[in-house]
C-alpha positions in Angstrom: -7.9 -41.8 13.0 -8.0 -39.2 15.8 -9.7 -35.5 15.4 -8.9 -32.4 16.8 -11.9 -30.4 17.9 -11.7 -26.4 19.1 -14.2 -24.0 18.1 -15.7 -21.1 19.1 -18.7 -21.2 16.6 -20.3 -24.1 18.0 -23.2 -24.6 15.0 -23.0 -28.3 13.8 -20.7 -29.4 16.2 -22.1 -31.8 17.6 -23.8 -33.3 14.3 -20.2 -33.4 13.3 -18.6 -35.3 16.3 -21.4 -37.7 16.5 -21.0 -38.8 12.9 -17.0 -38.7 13.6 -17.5 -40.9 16.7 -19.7 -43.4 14.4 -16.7 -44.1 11.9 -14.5 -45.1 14.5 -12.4 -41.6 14.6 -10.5 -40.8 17.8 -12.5 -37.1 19.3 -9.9 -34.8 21.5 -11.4 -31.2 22.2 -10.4 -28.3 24.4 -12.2 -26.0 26.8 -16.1 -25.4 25.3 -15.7 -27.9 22.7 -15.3 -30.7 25.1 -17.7 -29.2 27.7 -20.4 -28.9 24.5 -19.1 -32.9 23.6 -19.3 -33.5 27.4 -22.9 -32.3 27.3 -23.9 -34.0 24.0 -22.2 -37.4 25.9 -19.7 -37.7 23.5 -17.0 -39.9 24.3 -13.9 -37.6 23.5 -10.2 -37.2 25.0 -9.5 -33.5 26.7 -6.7 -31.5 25.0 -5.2 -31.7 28.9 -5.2 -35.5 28.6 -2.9 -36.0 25.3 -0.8 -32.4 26.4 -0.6 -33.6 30.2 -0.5 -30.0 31.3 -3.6 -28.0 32.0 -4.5 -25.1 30.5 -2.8 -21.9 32.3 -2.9 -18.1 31.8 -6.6 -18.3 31.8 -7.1 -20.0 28.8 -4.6 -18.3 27.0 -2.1 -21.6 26.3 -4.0 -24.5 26.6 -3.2 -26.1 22.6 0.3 -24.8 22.1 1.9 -28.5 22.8 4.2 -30.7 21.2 1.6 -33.6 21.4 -0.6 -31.7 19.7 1.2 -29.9 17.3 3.6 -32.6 16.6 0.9 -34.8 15.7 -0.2 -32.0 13.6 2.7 -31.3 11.7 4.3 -34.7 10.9 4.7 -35.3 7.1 3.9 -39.0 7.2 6.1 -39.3 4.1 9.4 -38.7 6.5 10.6 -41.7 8.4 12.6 -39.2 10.6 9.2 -37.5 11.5 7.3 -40.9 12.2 10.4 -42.2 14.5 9.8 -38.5 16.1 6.4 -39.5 17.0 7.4 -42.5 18.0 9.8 -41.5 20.6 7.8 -39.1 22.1 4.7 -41.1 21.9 3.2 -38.9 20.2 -0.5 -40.2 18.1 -0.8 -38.6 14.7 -4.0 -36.2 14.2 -5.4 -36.4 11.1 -8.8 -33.5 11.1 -8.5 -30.8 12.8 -11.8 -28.4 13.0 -10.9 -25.1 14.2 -12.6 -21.3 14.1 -11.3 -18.5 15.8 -12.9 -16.0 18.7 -15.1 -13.8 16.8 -12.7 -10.7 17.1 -14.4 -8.3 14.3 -18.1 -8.4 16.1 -16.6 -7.3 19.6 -12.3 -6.6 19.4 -10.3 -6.7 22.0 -6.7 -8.1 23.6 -8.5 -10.9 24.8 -10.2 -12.0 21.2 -6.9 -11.9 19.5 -6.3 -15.5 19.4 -3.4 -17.4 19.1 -4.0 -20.8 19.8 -6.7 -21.3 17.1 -4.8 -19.7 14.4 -1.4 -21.7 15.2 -3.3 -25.0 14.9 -5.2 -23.7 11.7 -1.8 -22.8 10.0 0.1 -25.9 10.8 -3.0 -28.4 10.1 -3.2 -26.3 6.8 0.6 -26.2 5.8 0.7 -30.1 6.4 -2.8 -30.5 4.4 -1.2 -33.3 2.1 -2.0 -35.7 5.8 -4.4 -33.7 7.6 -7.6 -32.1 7.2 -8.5 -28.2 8.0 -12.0 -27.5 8.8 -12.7 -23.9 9.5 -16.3 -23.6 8.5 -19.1 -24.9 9.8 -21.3 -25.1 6.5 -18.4 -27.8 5.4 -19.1 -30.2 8.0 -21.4 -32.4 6.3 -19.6 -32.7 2.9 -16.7 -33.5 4.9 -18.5 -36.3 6.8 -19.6 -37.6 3.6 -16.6 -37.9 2.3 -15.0 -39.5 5.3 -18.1 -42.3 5.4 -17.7 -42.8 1.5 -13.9 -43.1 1.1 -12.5 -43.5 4.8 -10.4 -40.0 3.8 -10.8 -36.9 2.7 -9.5 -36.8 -1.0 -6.5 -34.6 -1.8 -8.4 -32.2 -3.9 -11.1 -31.4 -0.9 -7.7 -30.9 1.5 -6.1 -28.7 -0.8 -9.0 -26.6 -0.7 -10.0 -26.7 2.6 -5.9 -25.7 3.2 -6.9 -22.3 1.0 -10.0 -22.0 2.6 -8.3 -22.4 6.4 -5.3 -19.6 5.5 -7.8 -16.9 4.0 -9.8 -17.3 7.7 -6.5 -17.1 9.5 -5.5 -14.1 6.7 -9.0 -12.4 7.4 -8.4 -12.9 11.5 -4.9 -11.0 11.1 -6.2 -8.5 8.7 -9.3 -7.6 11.2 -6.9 -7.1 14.2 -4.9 -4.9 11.6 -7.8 -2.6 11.4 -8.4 -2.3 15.0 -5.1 -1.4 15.6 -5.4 1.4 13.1 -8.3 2.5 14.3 -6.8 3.1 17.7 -4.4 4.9 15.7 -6.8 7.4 14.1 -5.9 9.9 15.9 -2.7 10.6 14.3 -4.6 11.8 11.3 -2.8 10.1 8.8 -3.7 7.3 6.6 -2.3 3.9 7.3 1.2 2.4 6.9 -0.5 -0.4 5.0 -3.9 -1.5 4.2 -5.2 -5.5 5.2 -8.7 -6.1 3.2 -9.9 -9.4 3.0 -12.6 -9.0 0.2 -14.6 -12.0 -0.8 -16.8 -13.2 -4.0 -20.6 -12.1 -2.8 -21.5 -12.2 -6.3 -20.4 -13.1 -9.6 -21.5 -10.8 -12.4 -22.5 -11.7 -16.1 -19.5 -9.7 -17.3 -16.9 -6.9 -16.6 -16.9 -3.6 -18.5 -17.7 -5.4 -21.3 -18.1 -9.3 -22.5 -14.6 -10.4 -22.9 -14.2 -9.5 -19.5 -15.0 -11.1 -16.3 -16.7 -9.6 -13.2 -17.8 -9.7 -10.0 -18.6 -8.2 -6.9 -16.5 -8.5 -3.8 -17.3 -6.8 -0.2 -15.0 -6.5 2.6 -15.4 -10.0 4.9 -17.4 -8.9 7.8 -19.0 -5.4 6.3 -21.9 -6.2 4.2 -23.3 -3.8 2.2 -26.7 -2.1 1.2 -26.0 -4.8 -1.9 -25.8 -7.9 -0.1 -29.9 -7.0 1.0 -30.6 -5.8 -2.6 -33.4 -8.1 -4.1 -33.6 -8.7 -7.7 -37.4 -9.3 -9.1 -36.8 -9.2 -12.2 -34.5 -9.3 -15.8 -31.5 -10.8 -16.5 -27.9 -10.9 -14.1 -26.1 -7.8 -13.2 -22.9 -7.2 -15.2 -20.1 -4.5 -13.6 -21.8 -1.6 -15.5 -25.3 -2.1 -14.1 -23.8 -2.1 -10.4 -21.4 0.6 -11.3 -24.4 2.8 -12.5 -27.4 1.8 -10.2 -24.6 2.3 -6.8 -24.1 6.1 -8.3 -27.7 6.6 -8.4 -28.9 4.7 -6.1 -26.4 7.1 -3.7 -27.3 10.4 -5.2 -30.9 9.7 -5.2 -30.5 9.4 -0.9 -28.3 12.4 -1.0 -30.7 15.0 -2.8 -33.0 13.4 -0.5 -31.1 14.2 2.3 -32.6 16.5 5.2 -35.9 17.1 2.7 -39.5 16.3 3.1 -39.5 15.6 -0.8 -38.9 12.5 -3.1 -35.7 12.3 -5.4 -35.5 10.5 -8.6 -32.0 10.1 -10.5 -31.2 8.6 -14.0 -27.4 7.6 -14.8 -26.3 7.3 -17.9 -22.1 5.9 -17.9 -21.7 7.0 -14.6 -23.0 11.0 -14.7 -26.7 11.8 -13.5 -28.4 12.7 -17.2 -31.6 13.0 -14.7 -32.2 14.1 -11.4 -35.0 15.7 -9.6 -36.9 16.5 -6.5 -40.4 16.5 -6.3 -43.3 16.0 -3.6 -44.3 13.3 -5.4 -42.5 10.3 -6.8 -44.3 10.1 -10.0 -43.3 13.9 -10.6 -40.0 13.1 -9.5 -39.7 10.8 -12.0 -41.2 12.5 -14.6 -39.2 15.4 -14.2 -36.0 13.8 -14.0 -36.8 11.9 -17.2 -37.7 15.6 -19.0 -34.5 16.8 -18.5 -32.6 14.4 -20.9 -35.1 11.8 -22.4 -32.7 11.1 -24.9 -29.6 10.2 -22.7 -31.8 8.1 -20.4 -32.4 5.7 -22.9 -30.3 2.4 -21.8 -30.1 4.1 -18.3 -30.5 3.2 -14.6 -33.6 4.7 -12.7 -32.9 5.2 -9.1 -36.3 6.4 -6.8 -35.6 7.2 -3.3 -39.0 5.7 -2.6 -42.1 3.1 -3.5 -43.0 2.5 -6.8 -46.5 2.2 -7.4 -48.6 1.6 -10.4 -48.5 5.1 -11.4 -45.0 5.7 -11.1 -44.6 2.3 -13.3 -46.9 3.5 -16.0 -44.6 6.6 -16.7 -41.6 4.3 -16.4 -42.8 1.9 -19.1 -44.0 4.9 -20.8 -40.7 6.2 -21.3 -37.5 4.7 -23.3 -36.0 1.3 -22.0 -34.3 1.2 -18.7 -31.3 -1.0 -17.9 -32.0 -1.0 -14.8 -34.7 0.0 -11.8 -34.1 0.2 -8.2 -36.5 1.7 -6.0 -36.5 1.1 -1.5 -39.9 -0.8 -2.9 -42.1 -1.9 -5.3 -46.5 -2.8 -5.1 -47.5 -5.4 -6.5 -49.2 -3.4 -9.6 -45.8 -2.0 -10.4 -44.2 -5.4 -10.6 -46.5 -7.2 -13.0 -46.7 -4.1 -14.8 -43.4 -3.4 -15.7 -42.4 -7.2 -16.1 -45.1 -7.0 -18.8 -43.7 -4.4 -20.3 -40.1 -4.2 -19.7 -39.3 -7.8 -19.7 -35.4 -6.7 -20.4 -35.1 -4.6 -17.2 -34.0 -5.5 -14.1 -36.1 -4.6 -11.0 -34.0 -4.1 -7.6 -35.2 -3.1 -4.4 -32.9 -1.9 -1.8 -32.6 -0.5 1.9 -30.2 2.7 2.1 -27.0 3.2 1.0 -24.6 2.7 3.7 -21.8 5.4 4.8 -18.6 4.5 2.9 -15.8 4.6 5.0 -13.0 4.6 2.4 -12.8 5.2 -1.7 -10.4 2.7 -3.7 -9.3 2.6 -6.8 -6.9 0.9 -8.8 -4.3 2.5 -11.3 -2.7 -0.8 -12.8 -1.7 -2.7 -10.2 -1.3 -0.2 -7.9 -4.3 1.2 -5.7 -4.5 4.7 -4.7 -6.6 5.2 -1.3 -8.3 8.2 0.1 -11.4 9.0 2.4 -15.0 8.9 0.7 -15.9 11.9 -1.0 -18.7 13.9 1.7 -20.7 17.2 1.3 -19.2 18.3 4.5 -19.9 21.7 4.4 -23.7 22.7 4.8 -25.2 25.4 2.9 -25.5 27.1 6.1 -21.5 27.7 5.9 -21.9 28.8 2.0 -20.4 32.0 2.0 -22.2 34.9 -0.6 -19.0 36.6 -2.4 -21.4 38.8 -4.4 -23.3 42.1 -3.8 -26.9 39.8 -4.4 -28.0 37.2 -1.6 -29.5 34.3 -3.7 -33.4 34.1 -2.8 -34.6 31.2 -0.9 -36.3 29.6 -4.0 -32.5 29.9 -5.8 -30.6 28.4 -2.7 -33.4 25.3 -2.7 -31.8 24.9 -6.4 -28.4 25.8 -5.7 -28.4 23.0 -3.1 -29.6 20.1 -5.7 -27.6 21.6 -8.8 -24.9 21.0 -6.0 -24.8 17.6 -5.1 -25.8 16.6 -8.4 -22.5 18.4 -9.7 -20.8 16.6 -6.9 -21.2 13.2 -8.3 -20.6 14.4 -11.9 -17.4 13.4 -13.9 -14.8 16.6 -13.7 -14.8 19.1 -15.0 -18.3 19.4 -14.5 -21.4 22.3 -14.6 -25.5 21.7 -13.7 -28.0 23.5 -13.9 -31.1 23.3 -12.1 -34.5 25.1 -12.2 -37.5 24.3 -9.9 -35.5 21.0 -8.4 -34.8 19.3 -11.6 -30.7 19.2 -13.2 -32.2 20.6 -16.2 -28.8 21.0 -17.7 -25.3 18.7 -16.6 -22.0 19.4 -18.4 -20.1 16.4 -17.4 -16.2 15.3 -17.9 -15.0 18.2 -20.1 -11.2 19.2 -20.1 -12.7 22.9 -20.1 -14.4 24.1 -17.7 -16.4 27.2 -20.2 -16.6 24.3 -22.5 -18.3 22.2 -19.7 -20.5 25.4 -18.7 -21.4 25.2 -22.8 -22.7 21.9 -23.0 -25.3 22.1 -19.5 -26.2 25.2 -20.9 -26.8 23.2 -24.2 -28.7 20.3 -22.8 -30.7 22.6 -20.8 -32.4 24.7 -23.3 -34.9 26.8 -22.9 -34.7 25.9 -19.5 -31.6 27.6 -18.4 -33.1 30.8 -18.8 -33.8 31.6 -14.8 -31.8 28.4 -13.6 -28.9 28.3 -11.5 -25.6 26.7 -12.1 -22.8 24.7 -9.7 -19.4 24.3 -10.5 -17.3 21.4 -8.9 -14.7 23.3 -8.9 -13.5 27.0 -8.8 -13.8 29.2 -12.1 -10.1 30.1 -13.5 -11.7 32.8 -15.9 -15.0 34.4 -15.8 -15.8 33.0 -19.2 -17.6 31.0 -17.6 -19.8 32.9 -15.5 -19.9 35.3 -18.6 -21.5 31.9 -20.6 -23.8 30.9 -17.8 -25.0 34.8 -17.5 -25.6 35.2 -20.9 -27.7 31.9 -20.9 -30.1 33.3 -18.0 -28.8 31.8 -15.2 -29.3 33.9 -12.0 -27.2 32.5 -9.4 -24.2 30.0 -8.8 -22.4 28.0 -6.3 -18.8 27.4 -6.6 -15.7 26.3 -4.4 -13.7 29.4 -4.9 -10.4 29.3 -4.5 -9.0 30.4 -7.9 -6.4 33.7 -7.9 -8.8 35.2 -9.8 -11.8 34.8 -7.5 -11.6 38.7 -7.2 -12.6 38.7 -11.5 -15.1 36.2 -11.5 -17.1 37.4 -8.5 -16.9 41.1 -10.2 -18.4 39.3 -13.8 -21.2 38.0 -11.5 -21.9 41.2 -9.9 -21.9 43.0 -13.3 -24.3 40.6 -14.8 -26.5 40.5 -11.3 -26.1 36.9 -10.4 -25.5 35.7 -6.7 -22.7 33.9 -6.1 -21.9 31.7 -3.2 -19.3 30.2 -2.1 -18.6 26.4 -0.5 -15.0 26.0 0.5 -15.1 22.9 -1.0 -14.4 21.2 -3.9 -16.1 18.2 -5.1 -13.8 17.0 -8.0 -14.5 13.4 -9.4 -12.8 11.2 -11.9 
């Protein structure tokens, strides 16, 4: 039995070729595989030995041979492909352990490999005589196999074969990438898209039961996620991720550039909840005022530590699906597992910055850049005769983002940094104006309103006037601008505008 050896990830190997070496099996290795064997004094052939040619180009063609791929490639099956062998006397190889230059962590011409990948492909496309090992973490079930049955069993080289051509797959589809982002600069979106996502989790259930769920992440870009600790309560389905990421990602943003403390409650998606406080229990308690009822069944997002306190008013109000917090004492752990045995507690470092939105229509995917507030309220515009004050633009700048990541058409209200009031995934916008205006109360009375979008009619300034509220932000755009801005000047609120629209579906 002979073994072909080239890695770059050296971790096991010589575990490996020291157990290979003790059955008997035939080592060859190439460049720093055989120097590592060499060092390890592990009797081995050099690739230069079987080839008789040394490597050339600097490295660059030192594998691609005929008595190496040959021996690769032979179906053992074909009596045409043995007498092959035989006339060129060329030995069979039967394992091959390969894994490629570590092009994602540090890309560049040299890193593209070619060698690696060709011996991958063909060991893999032959796997019904030779095994592919392209993972480290597989050497010792492979050795155990090999001492156990003196082969590995076809089963274990069909799915090594899968495993080897997503690596290869993964390799191509990182170079992809580089090359687009070289191409940037053109401004337009790519001609095609090469992700290589893999399982990091599997999830109790999809949307719901029937279905099945789990959470993928793009091979080599972990996620804020992949740190996320889970202290208590049962196994995440789709909906609790789907829920605690839009939280967990609007609770930074309201953060964002403040001294004070957000806390954010999502209810299907939509913020029912969200507030900015000093204080993290106020935060909290705040956020929960707004919409006690909604919250029930929710996801509680705090931008912050969770201490006993902030734990007694959680478990004080309705049941939470789900917690997540940067951290949690102690206190607050045994606390709410003693009370809300049902909920589960997450911590987690920052969101990270996405770098592209998918989604799928079918099975089609449509692909655009991440939703960003990319213009500051310093750039807001005033389209009305009244500035706002400086306590309404501290609102106007939470009711904002809030509206941002709300379902479309949407409309919040804010008052004293709490969405006191959030209209969410109307057809209407006047209608979605109705229902913040609604949920707010008594508290929309000297609140201010966002709009993710521009106002066709002023019906629904007229709405949110006759409600109380004092001052608005708004994309503009609309042909009527010119009507709406004169309905907020008749009724003496300030208007301001963003030049941006914030539309979400």
């Amino acid at each position: 039995m002979r073994a072909l050896l080239s890695v770059y990830d050296k971790e096991g190997l010589v575990e490996l070729a020291r157990g290979l070496d003790a059955m008997g099996v035939e080592l060859v290795a190439s460049g720093g595989t055989a120097s590592a064997l060499a060092d390890a004094r592990i009797a081995h052939l050099d690739v230069a030995e079987v080839t008789g040619s040394p490597e050339m180009l600097s490295g660059r063609v030192k594998t691609l041979h005929p008595a190496l791929h040959g021996g690769i490639l032979a179906d053992r099956d074909q009596p045409t492909h043995l007498a092959d062998l035989a006339a060129q006397g060329i030995t069979p190889i039967d394992l091959v352990v390969c894994n490629l230059y570590p092009f994602r962590s540090n890309p560049s011409i040299e890193l593209i490999d070619v060698g690696g990948p060709t011996m991958v492909r063909a060991a893999a496309k032959n796997h019904a005589h030779v095994g592919i090992v392209v993972d480290p973490a597989d050497y010792p079930a492979v050795l155990s196999e090999l001492a156990e049955h003196g082969a590995l069993r076809t089963a274990t080289k069909v799915a090594l074969a899968r495993k080897a051509f997503a690596h290869t797959a993964a390799y191509d589809a990182a170079i992809v990438t580089w090359f687009d982002s070289e191409l940037a600069a053109t401004g337009e979106l790519p001609a095609s898209v090469h992700l290589t996502l893999e399982r990091a989790e599997t999830l109790r259930y999809g949307e719901n039961p029937h279905q099945r769920g789990a959470r993928y992440r793009v091979e080599g870009r972990p996620t804020f996620w992949d740190g996320a600790r889970q202290h208590a309560g049962k196994s995440l389905s789709y909906l609790n991720l789907f829920d605690a990421d839009a939280a967990w990602r609007l609770a930074h943003e309201l953060a964002a550039d403040s001294e004070l403390v957000a806390a954010v409650i999502v209810k299907h998606a939509n913020a029912c909840g969200a507030a900015v406080a000093a204080d993290v229990t106020e935060a909290f308690r705040r956020a929960l005022a707004a919409d006690e009822t909604s919250a029930f069944g929710g996801v509680i997002a705090i931008a912050g530590t969770i201490d006993g306190r902030v734990a007694e008013a959680i478990a004080g109000g309705p049941q939470a699906d789900v917690v997540i917090a940067r951290a949690l004492t102690d206190d607050a752990r045994e606390l709410l597992v003693a009370r809300r045995k049902a909920t589960r507690l997450l911590t987690a470092d920052a969101p990270e910055d996405a770098t592209m939105s998918l989604r799928t229509i079918g099975d089609a995917v449509l692909l655009q850049d991440p939703d960003r507030f990319e213009r500051a309220p310093e750039l807001w515009e005033t389209a009305t005769r009244r500035e706002p004050s400086a306590k309404e633009l501290a609102d106007l700048i939470v009711a904002w983002r809030v509206c941002g990541r709300t379902s479309s058409n949407a409309i919040v209200l804010a008052k004293e940094g709490v969405a006191v009031g959030i209209g969410a995934g109307q057809q209407s916008r006047v209608v979605a104006a109705d229902l913040a205006v609604a949920k707010a109360g008594r508290n929309a009375d000297g609140a201010v309103a966002a709009s993710d979008a521009f106002f066709p009619f002023p019906d629904g300034i007229a709405a949110l006037a006759d409600a109380g509220v004092t001052a608005v932000v708004q994309p503009g755009g609309s042909i009527r601008d010119h009507e709406v801005v004169a309905a907020a000047d008749e009724a003496g609120i300030a208007m301001v505008m963003t030049a941006e629209r914030h539309f979400r579906h």
